[in-house]
C-alpha positions as CSV (number, residue, x, y, z in Angstrom):
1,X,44.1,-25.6,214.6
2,X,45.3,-27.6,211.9
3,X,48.5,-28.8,214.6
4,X,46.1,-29.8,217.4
5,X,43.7,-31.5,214.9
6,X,46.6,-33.7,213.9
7,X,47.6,-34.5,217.3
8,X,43.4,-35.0,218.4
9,X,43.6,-37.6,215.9
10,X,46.9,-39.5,216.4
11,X,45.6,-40.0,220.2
12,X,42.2,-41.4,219.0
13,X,43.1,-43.6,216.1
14,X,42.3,-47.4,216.1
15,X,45.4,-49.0,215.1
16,X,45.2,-51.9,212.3
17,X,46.0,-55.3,213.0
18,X,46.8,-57.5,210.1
19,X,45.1,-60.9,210.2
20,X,47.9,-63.6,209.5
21,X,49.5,-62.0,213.1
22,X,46.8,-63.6,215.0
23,X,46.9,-67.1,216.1
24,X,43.6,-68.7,216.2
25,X,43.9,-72.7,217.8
26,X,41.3,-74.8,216.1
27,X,39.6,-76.5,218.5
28,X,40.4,-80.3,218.8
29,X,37.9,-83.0,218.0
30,X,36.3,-84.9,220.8
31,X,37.9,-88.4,220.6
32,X,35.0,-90.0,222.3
33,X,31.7,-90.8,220.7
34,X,28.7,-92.7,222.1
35,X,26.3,-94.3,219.7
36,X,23.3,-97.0,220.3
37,X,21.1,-99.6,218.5
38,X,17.9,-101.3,219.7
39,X,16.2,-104.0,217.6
40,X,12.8,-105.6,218.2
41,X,11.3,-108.3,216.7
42,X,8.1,-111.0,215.9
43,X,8.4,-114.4,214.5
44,X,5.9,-116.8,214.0
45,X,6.6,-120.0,212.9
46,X,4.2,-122.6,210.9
47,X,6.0,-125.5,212.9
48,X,4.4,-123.9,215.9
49,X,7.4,-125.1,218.4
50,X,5.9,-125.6,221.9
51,X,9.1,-124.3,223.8
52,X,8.9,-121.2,221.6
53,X,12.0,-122.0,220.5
54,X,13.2,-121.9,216.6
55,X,15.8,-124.8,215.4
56,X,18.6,-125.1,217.0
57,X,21.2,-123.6,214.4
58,X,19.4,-120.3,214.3
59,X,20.4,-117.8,217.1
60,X,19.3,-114.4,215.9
61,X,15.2,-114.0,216.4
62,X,14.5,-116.9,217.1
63,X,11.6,-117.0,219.5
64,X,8.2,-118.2,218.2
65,X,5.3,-116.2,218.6
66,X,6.7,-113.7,220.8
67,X,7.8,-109.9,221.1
68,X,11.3,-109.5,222.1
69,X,14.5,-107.5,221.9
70,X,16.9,-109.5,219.9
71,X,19.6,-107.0,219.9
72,X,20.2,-103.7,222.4
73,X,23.6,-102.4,222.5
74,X,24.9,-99.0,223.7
75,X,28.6,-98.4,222.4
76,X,31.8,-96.1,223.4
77,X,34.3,-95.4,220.9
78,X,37.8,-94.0,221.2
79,X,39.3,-92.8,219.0
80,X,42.5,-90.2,218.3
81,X,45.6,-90.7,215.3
82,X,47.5,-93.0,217.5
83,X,45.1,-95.0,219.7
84,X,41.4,-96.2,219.6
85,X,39.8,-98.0,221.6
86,X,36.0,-100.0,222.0
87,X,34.0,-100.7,224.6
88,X,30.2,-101.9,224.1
89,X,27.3,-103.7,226.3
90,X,23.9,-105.8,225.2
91,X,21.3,-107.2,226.2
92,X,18.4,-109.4,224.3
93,X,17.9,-112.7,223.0
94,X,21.1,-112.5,220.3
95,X,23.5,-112.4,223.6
96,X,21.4,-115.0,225.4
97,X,21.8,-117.9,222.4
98,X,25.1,-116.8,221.0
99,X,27.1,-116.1,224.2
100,X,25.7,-118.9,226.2
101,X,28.9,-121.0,226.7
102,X,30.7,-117.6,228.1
103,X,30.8,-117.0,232.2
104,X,28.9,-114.2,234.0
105,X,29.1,-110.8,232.7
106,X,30.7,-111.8,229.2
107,X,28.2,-112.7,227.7
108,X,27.3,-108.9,227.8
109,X,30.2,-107.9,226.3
110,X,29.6,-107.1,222.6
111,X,33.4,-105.8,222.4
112,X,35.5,-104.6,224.4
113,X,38.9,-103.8,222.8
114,X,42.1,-101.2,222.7
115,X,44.3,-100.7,219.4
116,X,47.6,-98.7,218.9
117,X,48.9,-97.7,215.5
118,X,52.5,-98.8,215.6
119,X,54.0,-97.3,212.2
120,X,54.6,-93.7,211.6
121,X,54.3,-94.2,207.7
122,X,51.6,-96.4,207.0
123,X,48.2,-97.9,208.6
124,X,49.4,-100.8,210.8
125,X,47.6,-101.4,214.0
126,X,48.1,-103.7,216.4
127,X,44.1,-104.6,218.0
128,X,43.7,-107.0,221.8
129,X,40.4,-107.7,223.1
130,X,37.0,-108.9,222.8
131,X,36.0,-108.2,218.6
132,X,34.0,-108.4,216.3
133,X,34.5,-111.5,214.0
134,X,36.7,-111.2,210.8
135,X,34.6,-114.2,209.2
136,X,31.8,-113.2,207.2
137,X,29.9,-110.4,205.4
138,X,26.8,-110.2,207.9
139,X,27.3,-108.6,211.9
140,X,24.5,-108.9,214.6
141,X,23.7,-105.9,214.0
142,X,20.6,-106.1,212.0
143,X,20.6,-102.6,210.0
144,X,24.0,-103.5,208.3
145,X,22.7,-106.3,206.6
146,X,21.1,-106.6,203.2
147,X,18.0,-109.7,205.1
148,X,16.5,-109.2,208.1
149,X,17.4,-112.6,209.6
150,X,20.9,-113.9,209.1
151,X,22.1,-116.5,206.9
152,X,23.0,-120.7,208.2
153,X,26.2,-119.3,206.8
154,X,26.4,-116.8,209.2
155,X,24.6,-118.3,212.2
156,X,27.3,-120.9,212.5
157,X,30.2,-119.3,211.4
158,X,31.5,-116.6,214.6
159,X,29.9,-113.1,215.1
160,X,32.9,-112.4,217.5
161,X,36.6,-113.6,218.7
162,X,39.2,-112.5,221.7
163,X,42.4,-112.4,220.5
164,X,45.0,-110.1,219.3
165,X,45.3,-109.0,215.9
166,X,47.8,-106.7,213.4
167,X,46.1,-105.0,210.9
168,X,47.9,-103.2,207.3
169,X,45.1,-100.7,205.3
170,X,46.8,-99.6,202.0
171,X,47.0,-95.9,201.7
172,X,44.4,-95.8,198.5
173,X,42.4,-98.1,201.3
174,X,41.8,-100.4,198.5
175,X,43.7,-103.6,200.2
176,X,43.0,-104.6,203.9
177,X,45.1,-107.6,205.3
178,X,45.0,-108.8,208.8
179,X,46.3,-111.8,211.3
180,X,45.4,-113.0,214.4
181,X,46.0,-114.7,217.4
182,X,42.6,-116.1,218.6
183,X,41.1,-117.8,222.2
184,X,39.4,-120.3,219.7
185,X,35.8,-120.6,217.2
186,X,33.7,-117.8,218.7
187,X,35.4,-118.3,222.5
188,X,36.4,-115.2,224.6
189,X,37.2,-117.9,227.6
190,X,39.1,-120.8,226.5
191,X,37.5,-124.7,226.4
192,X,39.1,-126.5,229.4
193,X,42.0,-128.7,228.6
194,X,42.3,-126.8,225.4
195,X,46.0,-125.1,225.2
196,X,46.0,-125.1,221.2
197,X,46.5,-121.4,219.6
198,X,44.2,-120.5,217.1
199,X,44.8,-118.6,214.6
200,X,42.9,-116.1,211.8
201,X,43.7,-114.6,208.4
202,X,41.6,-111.7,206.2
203,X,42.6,-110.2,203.0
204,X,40.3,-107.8,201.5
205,X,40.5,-105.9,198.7
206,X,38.2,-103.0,196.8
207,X,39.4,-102.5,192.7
208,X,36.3,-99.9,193.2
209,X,33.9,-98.3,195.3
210,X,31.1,-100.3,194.2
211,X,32.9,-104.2,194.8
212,X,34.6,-105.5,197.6
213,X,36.4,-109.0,197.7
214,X,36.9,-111.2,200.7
215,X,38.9,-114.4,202.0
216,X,39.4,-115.2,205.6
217,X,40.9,-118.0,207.5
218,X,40.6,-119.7,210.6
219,X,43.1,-122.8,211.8
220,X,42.1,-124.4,215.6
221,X,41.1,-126.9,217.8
222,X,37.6,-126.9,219.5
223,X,38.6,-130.1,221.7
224,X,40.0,-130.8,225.2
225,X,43.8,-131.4,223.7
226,X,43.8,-134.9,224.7
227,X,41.4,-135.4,222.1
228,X,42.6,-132.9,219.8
229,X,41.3,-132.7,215.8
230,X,42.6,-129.5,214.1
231,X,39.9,-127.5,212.1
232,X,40.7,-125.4,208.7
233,X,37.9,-122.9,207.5
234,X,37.4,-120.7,204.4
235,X,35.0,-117.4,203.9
236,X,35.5,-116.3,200.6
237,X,33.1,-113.5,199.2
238,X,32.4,-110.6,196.8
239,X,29.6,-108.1,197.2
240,X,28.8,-105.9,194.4
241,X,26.8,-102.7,193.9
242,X,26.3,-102.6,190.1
243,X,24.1,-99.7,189.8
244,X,22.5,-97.3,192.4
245,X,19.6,-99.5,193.0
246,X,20.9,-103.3,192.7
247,X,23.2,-105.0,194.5
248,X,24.8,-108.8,194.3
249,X,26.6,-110.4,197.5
250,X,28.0,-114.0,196.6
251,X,29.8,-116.0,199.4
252,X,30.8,-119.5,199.7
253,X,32.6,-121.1,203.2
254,X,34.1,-124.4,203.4
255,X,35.6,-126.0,206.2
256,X,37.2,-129.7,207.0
257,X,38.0,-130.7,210.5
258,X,40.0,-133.9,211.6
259,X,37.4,-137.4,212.4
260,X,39.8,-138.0,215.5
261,X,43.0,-136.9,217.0
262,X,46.3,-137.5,214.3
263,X,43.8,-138.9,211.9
264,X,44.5,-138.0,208.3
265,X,40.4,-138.1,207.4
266,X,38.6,-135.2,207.7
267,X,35.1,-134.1,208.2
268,X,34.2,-131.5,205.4
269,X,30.9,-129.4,205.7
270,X,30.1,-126.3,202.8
271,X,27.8,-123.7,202.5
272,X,27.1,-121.3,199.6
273,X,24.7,-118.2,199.5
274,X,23.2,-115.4,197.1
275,X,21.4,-112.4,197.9
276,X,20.3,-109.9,195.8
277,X,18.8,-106.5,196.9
278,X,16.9,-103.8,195.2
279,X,16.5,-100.1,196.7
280,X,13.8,-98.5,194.4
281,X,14.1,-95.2,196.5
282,X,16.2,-94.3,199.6
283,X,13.1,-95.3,202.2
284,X,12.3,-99.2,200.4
285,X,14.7,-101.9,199.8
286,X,13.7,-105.8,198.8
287,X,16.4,-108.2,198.9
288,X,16.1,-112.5,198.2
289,X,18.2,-114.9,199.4
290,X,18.9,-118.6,198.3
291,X,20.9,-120.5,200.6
292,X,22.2,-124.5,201.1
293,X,24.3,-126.0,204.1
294,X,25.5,-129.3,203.9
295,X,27.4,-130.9,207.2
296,X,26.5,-134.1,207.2
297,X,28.9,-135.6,210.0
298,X,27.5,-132.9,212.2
299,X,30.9,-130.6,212.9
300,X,29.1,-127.4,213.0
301,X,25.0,-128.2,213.7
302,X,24.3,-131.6,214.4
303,X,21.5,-133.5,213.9
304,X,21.6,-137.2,214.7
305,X,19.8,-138.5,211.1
306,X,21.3,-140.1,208.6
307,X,22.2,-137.7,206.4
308,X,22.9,-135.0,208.5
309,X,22.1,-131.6,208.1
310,X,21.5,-130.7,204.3
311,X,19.1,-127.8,204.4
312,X,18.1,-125.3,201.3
313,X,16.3,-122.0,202.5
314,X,15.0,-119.3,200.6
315,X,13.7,-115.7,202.0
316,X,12.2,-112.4,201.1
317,X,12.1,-109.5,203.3
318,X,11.0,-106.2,202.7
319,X,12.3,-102.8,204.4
320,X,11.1,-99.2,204.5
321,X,12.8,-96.4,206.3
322,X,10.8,-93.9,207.5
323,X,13.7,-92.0,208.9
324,X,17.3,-92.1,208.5
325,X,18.0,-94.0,211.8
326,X,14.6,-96.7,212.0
327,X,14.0,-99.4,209.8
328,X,10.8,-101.3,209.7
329,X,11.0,-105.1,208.1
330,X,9.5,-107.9,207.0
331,X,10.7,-111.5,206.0
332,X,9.4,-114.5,204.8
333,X,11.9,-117.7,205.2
334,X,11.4,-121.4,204.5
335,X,13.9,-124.1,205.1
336,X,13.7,-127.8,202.9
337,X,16.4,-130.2,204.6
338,X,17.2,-133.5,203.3
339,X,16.1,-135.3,206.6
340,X,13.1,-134.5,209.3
341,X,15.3,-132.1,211.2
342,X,12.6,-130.3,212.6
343,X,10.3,-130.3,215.4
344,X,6.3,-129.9,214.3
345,X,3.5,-131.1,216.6
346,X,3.7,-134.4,218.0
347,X,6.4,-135.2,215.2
348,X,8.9,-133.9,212.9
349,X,9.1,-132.3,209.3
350,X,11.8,-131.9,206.6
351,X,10.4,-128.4,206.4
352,X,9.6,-125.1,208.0
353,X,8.2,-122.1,207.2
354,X,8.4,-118.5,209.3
355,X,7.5,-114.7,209.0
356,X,9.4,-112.3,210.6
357,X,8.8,-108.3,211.0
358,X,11.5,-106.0,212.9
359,X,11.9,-102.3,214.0
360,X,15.4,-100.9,214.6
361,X,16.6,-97.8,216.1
362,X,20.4,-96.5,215.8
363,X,21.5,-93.4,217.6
Protein backbone atom coordinates (compact mmCIF):
# COMPACT_ATOMS: atom_id res chain seq x y z
CA UNK A 1 0.00 0.00 0.00
CA UNK A 2 2.54 2.25 1.29
CA UNK A 3 4.63 1.58 -2.41
CA UNK A 4 1.65 2.33 -4.60
CA UNK A 5 0.63 5.41 -2.44
CA UNK A 6 4.11 6.78 -3.19
CA UNK A 7 3.93 6.18 -6.76
CA UNK A 8 -0.24 7.54 -6.83
CA UNK A 9 1.30 10.66 -5.64
CA UNK A 10 4.49 11.17 -7.71
CA UNK A 11 2.06 10.91 -10.89
CA UNK A 12 -0.41 13.54 -9.45
CA UNK A 13 1.90 16.14 -8.02
CA UNK A 14 1.89 19.85 -9.20
CA UNK A 15 5.34 20.65 -9.80
CA UNK A 16 6.73 24.21 -8.38
CA UNK A 17 7.86 26.78 -10.59
CA UNK A 18 10.01 29.38 -9.03
CA UNK A 19 9.06 32.99 -10.01
CA UNK A 20 12.34 34.79 -11.18
CA UNK A 21 12.24 31.76 -14.19
CA UNK A 22 9.35 33.46 -15.79
CA UNK A 23 9.73 36.20 -18.06
CA UNK A 24 6.93 38.66 -17.92
CA UNK A 25 7.33 41.77 -20.89
CA UNK A 26 6.01 44.89 -19.48
CA UNK A 27 3.84 46.21 -21.77
CA UNK A 28 5.16 49.35 -23.81
CA UNK A 29 3.68 52.72 -23.45
CA UNK A 30 1.58 54.11 -26.21
CA UNK A 31 3.75 56.82 -27.82
CA UNK A 32 0.75 58.66 -29.09
CA UNK A 33 -1.51 60.85 -27.12
CA UNK A 34 -4.44 63.05 -28.23
CA UNK A 35 -5.47 66.01 -26.15
CA UNK A 36 -7.84 69.18 -26.84
CA UNK A 37 -8.77 72.73 -25.71
CA UNK A 38 -11.82 74.84 -26.46
CA UNK A 39 -12.13 78.44 -25.18
CA UNK A 40 -15.14 80.71 -25.46
CA UNK A 41 -15.49 84.06 -24.74
CA UNK A 42 -17.63 87.76 -24.23
CA UNK A 43 -16.23 91.08 -24.36
CA UNK A 44 -17.91 94.24 -24.16
CA UNK A 45 -16.23 97.18 -24.62
CA UNK A 46 -17.26 100.94 -23.20
CA UNK A 47 -15.80 102.35 -26.58
CA UNK A 48 -18.66 100.54 -28.18
CA UNK A 49 -16.61 99.90 -31.66
CA UNK A 50 -19.12 99.77 -34.57
CA UNK A 51 -17.09 97.10 -36.57
CA UNK A 52 -17.07 95.01 -33.38
CA UNK A 53 -13.73 95.12 -33.59
CA UNK A 54 -11.26 95.80 -30.41
CA UNK A 55 -7.84 98.05 -31.20
CA UNK A 56 -5.79 96.98 -33.51
CA UNK A 57 -2.76 95.60 -31.32
CA UNK A 58 -4.99 93.19 -29.50
CA UNK A 59 -5.61 89.81 -31.23
CA UNK A 60 -6.75 87.37 -28.62
CA UNK A 61 -10.83 88.10 -27.76
CA UNK A 62 -11.12 90.76 -29.29
CA UNK A 63 -14.61 91.00 -30.67
CA UNK A 64 -17.03 93.47 -29.03
CA UNK A 65 -20.21 92.45 -27.83
CA UNK A 66 -20.21 89.10 -29.24
CA UNK A 67 -19.99 85.29 -28.26
CA UNK A 68 -17.22 83.51 -30.03
CA UNK A 69 -14.62 80.85 -29.94
CA UNK A 70 -11.31 82.49 -29.57
CA UNK A 71 -9.33 79.46 -29.31
CA UNK A 72 -10.25 75.48 -30.47
CA UNK A 73 -7.45 73.26 -30.93
CA UNK A 74 -7.34 69.45 -31.05
CA UNK A 75 -3.59 68.20 -30.65
CA UNK A 76 -1.38 64.80 -31.55
CA UNK A 77 1.61 64.19 -29.78
CA UNK A 78 4.52 61.80 -30.45
CA UNK A 79 6.43 60.93 -28.44
CA UNK A 80 9.16 57.85 -27.69
CA UNK A 81 13.13 58.20 -26.09
CA UNK A 82 14.42 59.03 -29.46
CA UNK A 83 11.82 60.89 -31.52
CA UNK A 84 8.76 63.12 -30.90
CA UNK A 85 6.93 64.67 -32.89
CA UNK A 86 3.66 67.49 -32.99
CA UNK A 87 1.02 67.95 -35.03
CA UNK A 88 -2.09 70.31 -34.01
CA UNK A 89 -5.17 72.14 -35.80
CA UNK A 90 -7.52 75.42 -34.71
CA UNK A 91 -10.02 77.24 -35.45
CA UNK A 92 -11.50 80.67 -33.82
CA UNK A 93 -10.94 84.14 -33.78
CA UNK A 94 -7.08 83.83 -32.17
CA UNK A 95 -6.07 82.04 -35.78
CA UNK A 96 -8.18 84.42 -37.81
CA UNK A 97 -6.24 87.88 -36.35
CA UNK A 98 -2.85 86.30 -35.63
CA UNK A 99 -2.30 84.12 -38.68
CA UNK A 100 -3.80 86.42 -41.10
CA UNK A 101 -0.71 87.24 -43.22
CA UNK A 102 -0.16 83.14 -43.68
CA UNK A 103 -1.69 81.42 -47.06
CA UNK A 104 -4.64 78.90 -47.13
CA UNK A 105 -4.60 76.09 -44.67
CA UNK A 106 -1.67 77.68 -42.40
CA UNK A 107 -3.26 79.59 -40.76
CA UNK A 108 -4.80 76.46 -39.19
CA UNK A 109 -1.74 75.08 -38.23
CA UNK A 110 -1.12 75.68 -34.45
CA UNK A 111 2.16 73.41 -34.79
CA UNK A 112 3.19 71.10 -36.72
CA UNK A 113 6.66 69.87 -35.91
CA UNK A 114 9.11 66.54 -35.74
CA UNK A 115 12.31 66.43 -33.21
CA UNK A 116 15.12 63.80 -32.96
CA UNK A 117 17.32 63.47 -29.85
CA UNK A 118 20.83 63.35 -31.37
CA UNK A 119 23.16 62.55 -28.19
CA UNK A 120 23.23 59.35 -26.44
CA UNK A 121 24.52 61.07 -23.12
CA UNK A 122 22.69 64.05 -22.64
CA UNK A 123 19.30 65.99 -23.68
CA UNK A 124 20.14 67.57 -27.03
CA UNK A 125 17.40 67.69 -29.59
CA UNK A 126 17.40 68.94 -32.72
CA UNK A 127 13.36 70.38 -33.43
CA UNK A 128 12.04 71.58 -37.62
CA UNK A 129 8.67 72.78 -38.09
CA UNK A 130 5.91 74.99 -37.40
CA UNK A 131 6.36 75.91 -33.13
CA UNK A 132 5.39 77.42 -30.59
CA UNK A 133 7.27 80.75 -29.96
CA UNK A 134 10.38 80.79 -27.62
CA UNK A 135 9.58 84.63 -26.79
CA UNK A 136 7.57 85.20 -23.90
CA UNK A 137 6.04 83.74 -20.65
CA UNK A 138 2.24 83.73 -21.95
CA UNK A 139 0.93 80.94 -25.05
CA UNK A 140 -2.53 81.22 -26.76
CA UNK A 141 -3.59 79.01 -24.85
CA UNK A 142 -5.68 80.68 -22.30
CA UNK A 143 -5.60 78.08 -19.22
CA UNK A 144 -1.75 78.46 -18.99
CA UNK A 145 -1.76 81.86 -18.21
CA UNK A 146 -2.00 83.67 -14.91
CA UNK A 147 -4.89 86.75 -16.91
CA UNK A 148 -7.40 85.92 -18.97
CA UNK A 149 -6.55 88.27 -21.81
CA UNK A 150 -2.96 88.55 -22.84
CA UNK A 151 -0.60 91.20 -22.20
CA UNK A 152 0.58 94.32 -25.26
CA UNK A 153 3.74 92.57 -24.31
CA UNK A 154 2.53 89.42 -25.54
CA UNK A 155 0.14 90.49 -28.31
CA UNK A 156 2.99 91.91 -30.30
CA UNK A 157 5.73 89.86 -29.50
CA UNK A 158 5.23 86.16 -31.59
CA UNK A 159 2.99 83.28 -30.28
CA UNK A 160 4.72 80.98 -32.92
CA UNK A 161 7.90 80.62 -35.45
CA UNK A 162 8.96 77.96 -38.36
CA UNK A 163 12.29 77.30 -38.16
CA UNK A 164 14.72 74.70 -36.96
CA UNK A 165 15.99 74.68 -33.58
CA UNK A 166 18.74 72.57 -31.20
CA UNK A 167 17.85 72.31 -27.84
CA UNK A 168 20.41 71.26 -24.53
CA UNK A 169 18.19 70.46 -21.00
CA UNK A 170 20.68 69.94 -18.14
CA UNK A 171 20.29 66.63 -16.48
CA UNK A 172 19.05 68.24 -12.86
CA UNK A 173 16.61 70.12 -15.72
CA UNK A 174 17.52 73.26 -13.96
CA UNK A 175 19.29 75.05 -17.23
CA UNK A 176 17.45 75.02 -20.70
CA UNK A 177 19.42 76.64 -23.65
CA UNK A 178 18.23 76.74 -27.18
CA UNK A 179 19.07 78.30 -30.87
CA UNK A 180 17.36 78.71 -33.79
CA UNK A 181 17.14 79.16 -37.30
CA UNK A 182 13.85 81.12 -37.94
CA UNK A 183 11.52 81.99 -41.39
CA UNK A 184 11.33 85.56 -39.70
CA UNK A 185 8.96 87.62 -36.58
CA UNK A 186 6.01 85.30 -36.31
CA UNK A 187 6.25 84.09 -40.30
CA UNK A 188 5.81 80.33 -41.19
CA UNK A 189 6.03 81.68 -45.13
CA UNK A 190 8.67 84.06 -45.79
CA UNK A 191 7.95 88.06 -46.74
CA UNK A 192 8.60 88.28 -50.57
CA UNK A 193 11.93 89.64 -51.49
CA UNK A 194 13.03 88.86 -48.03
CA UNK A 195 16.23 86.22 -48.22
CA UNK A 196 17.70 87.43 -44.65
CA UNK A 197 17.99 84.42 -41.94
CA UNK A 198 16.64 85.04 -38.76
CA UNK A 199 17.77 83.92 -35.96
CA UNK A 200 16.65 83.06 -32.04
CA UNK A 201 18.31 82.44 -28.71
CA UNK A 202 16.66 81.16 -25.05
CA UNK A 203 18.41 80.50 -21.90
CA UNK A 204 16.42 79.43 -19.10
CA UNK A 205 17.28 78.55 -15.91
CA UNK A 206 15.31 77.14 -12.53
CA UNK A 207 17.80 77.60 -9.08
CA UNK A 208 14.31 76.02 -7.65
CA UNK A 209 11.11 74.61 -8.24
CA UNK A 210 9.32 77.62 -7.29
CA UNK A 211 11.47 80.48 -9.74
CA UNK A 212 12.26 80.28 -13.17
CA UNK A 213 14.51 82.89 -15.10
CA UNK A 214 14.24 83.79 -18.74
CA UNK A 215 16.21 85.67 -21.67
CA UNK A 216 15.45 85.18 -25.29
CA UNK A 217 16.66 86.66 -28.48
CA UNK A 218 15.55 87.41 -31.79
CA UNK A 219 18.02 89.06 -34.67
CA UNK A 220 16.01 89.66 -38.37
CA UNK A 221 14.78 91.56 -41.00
CA UNK A 222 10.95 92.05 -41.58
CA UNK A 223 11.61 94.01 -44.96
CA UNK A 224 11.81 93.20 -48.73
CA UNK A 225 15.95 93.05 -48.74
CA UNK A 226 16.17 95.92 -50.94
CA UNK A 227 15.05 97.89 -48.13
CA UNK A 228 16.51 95.96 -45.51
CA UNK A 229 16.68 97.33 -41.50
CA UNK A 230 17.90 94.57 -39.13
CA UNK A 231 15.87 94.19 -35.92
CA UNK A 232 17.43 93.07 -32.37
CA UNK A 233 14.82 92.04 -29.55
CA UNK A 234 15.13 91.08 -25.84
CA UNK A 235 12.48 89.06 -23.45
CA UNK A 236 13.92 88.91 -20.23
CA UNK A 237 11.75 87.50 -17.30
CA UNK A 238 11.44 85.75 -13.87
CA UNK A 239 8.30 84.24 -12.54
CA UNK A 240 8.17 83.32 -8.95
CA UNK A 241 5.93 81.24 -6.69
CA UNK A 242 6.80 82.45 -3.21
CA UNK A 243 4.41 80.52 -1.21
CA UNK A 244 1.50 78.03 -2.16
CA UNK A 245 -0.91 80.77 -2.73
CA UNK A 246 1.10 83.86 -4.32
CA UNK A 247 2.86 84.22 -7.13
CA UNK A 248 5.04 87.22 -8.92
CA UNK A 249 5.83 87.17 -12.87
CA UNK A 250 8.10 90.23 -13.81
CA UNK A 251 9.09 90.63 -17.50
CA UNK A 252 10.55 93.49 -19.41
CA UNK A 253 11.22 93.32 -23.55
CA UNK A 254 13.15 95.80 -25.43
CA UNK A 255 13.82 95.86 -28.93
CA UNK A 256 15.66 98.53 -31.51
CA UNK A 257 15.26 98.17 -35.17
CA UNK A 258 17.27 100.07 -37.92
CA UNK A 259 15.26 103.83 -39.26
CA UNK A 260 16.46 102.67 -42.95
CA UNK A 261 18.58 100.32 -44.73
CA UNK A 262 22.72 100.64 -43.40
CA UNK A 263 21.58 103.38 -41.17
CA UNK A 264 23.34 103.47 -37.81
CA UNK A 265 19.99 105.05 -35.98
CA UNK A 266 17.71 102.92 -34.62
CA UNK A 267 14.09 102.82 -33.72
CA UNK A 268 13.78 101.52 -30.00
CA UNK A 269 10.26 100.55 -28.53
CA UNK A 270 10.02 98.82 -24.58
CA UNK A 271 7.54 97.31 -22.68
CA UNK A 272 7.53 96.25 -18.97
CA UNK A 273 4.81 94.16 -17.02
CA UNK A 274 3.80 92.80 -13.42
CA UNK A 275 1.29 90.41 -12.54
CA UNK A 276 0.59 89.07 -9.37
CA UNK A 277 -1.79 86.13 -8.60
CA UNK A 278 -3.40 84.84 -5.58
CA UNK A 279 -4.98 81.07 -5.40
CA UNK A 280 -6.94 81.18 -1.94
CA UNK A 281 -8.03 77.48 -2.66
CA UNK A 282 -7.38 75.11 -5.63
CA UNK A 283 -10.95 76.12 -7.49
CA UNK A 284 -10.36 80.50 -7.17
CA UNK A 285 -7.44 82.39 -8.34
CA UNK A 286 -7.25 86.53 -8.66
CA UNK A 287 -4.41 87.83 -10.40
CA UNK A 288 -3.62 92.01 -11.40
CA UNK A 289 -1.73 93.15 -13.95
CA UNK A 290 0.05 96.63 -14.58
CA UNK A 291 1.39 97.07 -17.86
CA UNK A 292 3.12 100.09 -20.20
CA UNK A 293 4.20 99.93 -23.99
CA UNK A 294 5.94 102.64 -25.43
CA UNK A 295 6.79 102.51 -29.43
CA UNK A 296 6.57 105.64 -30.47
CA UNK A 297 8.06 105.44 -34.14
CA UNK A 298 5.50 102.74 -34.63
CA UNK A 299 7.84 99.46 -35.36
CA UNK A 300 5.66 97.08 -33.71
CA UNK A 301 1.80 98.83 -33.52
CA UNK A 302 1.49 101.92 -35.29
CA UNK A 303 -0.53 104.62 -34.75
CA UNK A 304 -0.03 107.76 -36.92
CA UNK A 305 -0.16 110.50 -33.78
CA UNK A 306 2.48 112.29 -32.59
CA UNK A 307 3.55 110.43 -29.99
CA UNK A 308 2.97 107.22 -30.92
CA UNK A 309 1.76 104.45 -29.06
CA UNK A 310 2.44 104.98 -25.27
CA UNK A 311 -0.31 103.09 -23.59
CA UNK A 312 -0.52 102.05 -19.62
CA UNK A 313 -3.28 99.25 -18.85
CA UNK A 314 -4.19 97.79 -15.79
CA UNK A 315 -6.57 94.50 -15.34
CA UNK A 316 -8.22 92.23 -12.85
CA UNK A 317 -9.64 88.97 -13.65
CA UNK A 318 -11.05 86.48 -11.49
CA UNK A 319 -11.15 82.49 -12.03
CA UNK A 320 -12.89 79.57 -10.41
CA UNK A 321 -12.52 76.02 -11.39
CA UNK A 322 -15.29 73.95 -10.91
CA UNK A 323 -13.51 70.92 -12.25
CA UNK A 324 -10.00 70.10 -12.90
CA UNK A 325 -10.20 70.56 -16.76
CA UNK A 326 -12.89 74.03 -17.05
CA UNK A 327 -12.12 77.29 -15.95
CA UNK A 328 -14.66 79.99 -15.75
CA UNK A 329 -13.23 83.87 -15.87
CA UNK A 330 -13.72 87.21 -15.60
CA UNK A 331 -11.54 90.37 -16.46
CA UNK A 332 -11.78 93.81 -16.16
CA UNK A 333 -9.07 95.85 -18.37
CA UNK A 334 -8.58 99.62 -19.06
CA UNK A 335 -6.01 101.04 -21.33
CA UNK A 336 -4.74 105.14 -20.70
CA UNK A 337 -2.43 106.00 -23.93
CA UNK A 338 -0.62 109.16 -24.28
CA UNK A 339 -2.47 110.09 -27.51
CA UNK A 340 -6.35 109.46 -28.84
CA UNK A 341 -5.51 106.06 -30.19
CA UNK A 342 -8.76 104.86 -29.94
CA UNK A 343 -11.91 104.68 -31.77
CA UNK A 344 -15.24 105.87 -29.59
CA UNK A 345 -18.40 107.07 -31.31
CA UNK A 346 -18.10 109.57 -33.89
CA UNK A 347 -14.50 110.36 -32.47
CA UNK A 348 -11.57 109.05 -30.64
CA UNK A 349 -10.37 108.65 -26.86
CA UNK A 350 -7.07 108.33 -25.04
CA UNK A 351 -8.87 105.66 -23.17
CA UNK A 352 -10.76 102.39 -23.14
CA UNK A 353 -12.37 100.37 -20.88
CA UNK A 354 -13.63 96.41 -21.38
CA UNK A 355 -14.95 93.33 -19.40
CA UNK A 356 -14.26 90.09 -20.38
CA UNK A 357 -15.73 86.49 -19.05
CA UNK A 358 -14.39 83.06 -20.60
CA UNK A 359 -15.05 79.28 -20.22
CA UNK A 360 -12.38 76.80 -21.19
CA UNK A 361 -12.33 73.15 -21.62
CA UNK A 362 -9.01 70.94 -21.88
CA UNK A 363 -9.21 67.23 -22.63
Amino acid sequence: MNKLFLIAAGIFSIPVIAQDTISIEKAKPNPLTFSGYVEAFYSYDFNKPANHERPGFLYNYNKHNEVNLNLGLFKVNYNTENVRANLAVMAGTYPQYNLAAEQGLLKNIYEANVGIKISKKNNLWIDAGIMPSHIGFESAIGKDNWNLTRSILAENSPYYEAGVKIGFTSKDEKLYAAAMYLNGWQRIQKIPGNQTPAFGTQLTYKPSSNATLNWSTYIGNEQPDSTKQWRYFNNIYGQFQFTDKFGLTAGFDIGVQQKSKGSSSYNVWYTPVLIARYMPNEKVRIAARGEYYADEKGVIISTGTPNGFKTFGYSANFDYLPAQNVMFRLEARAFNSKDDIFSKDAGTSNQNYFVTTSVALSF
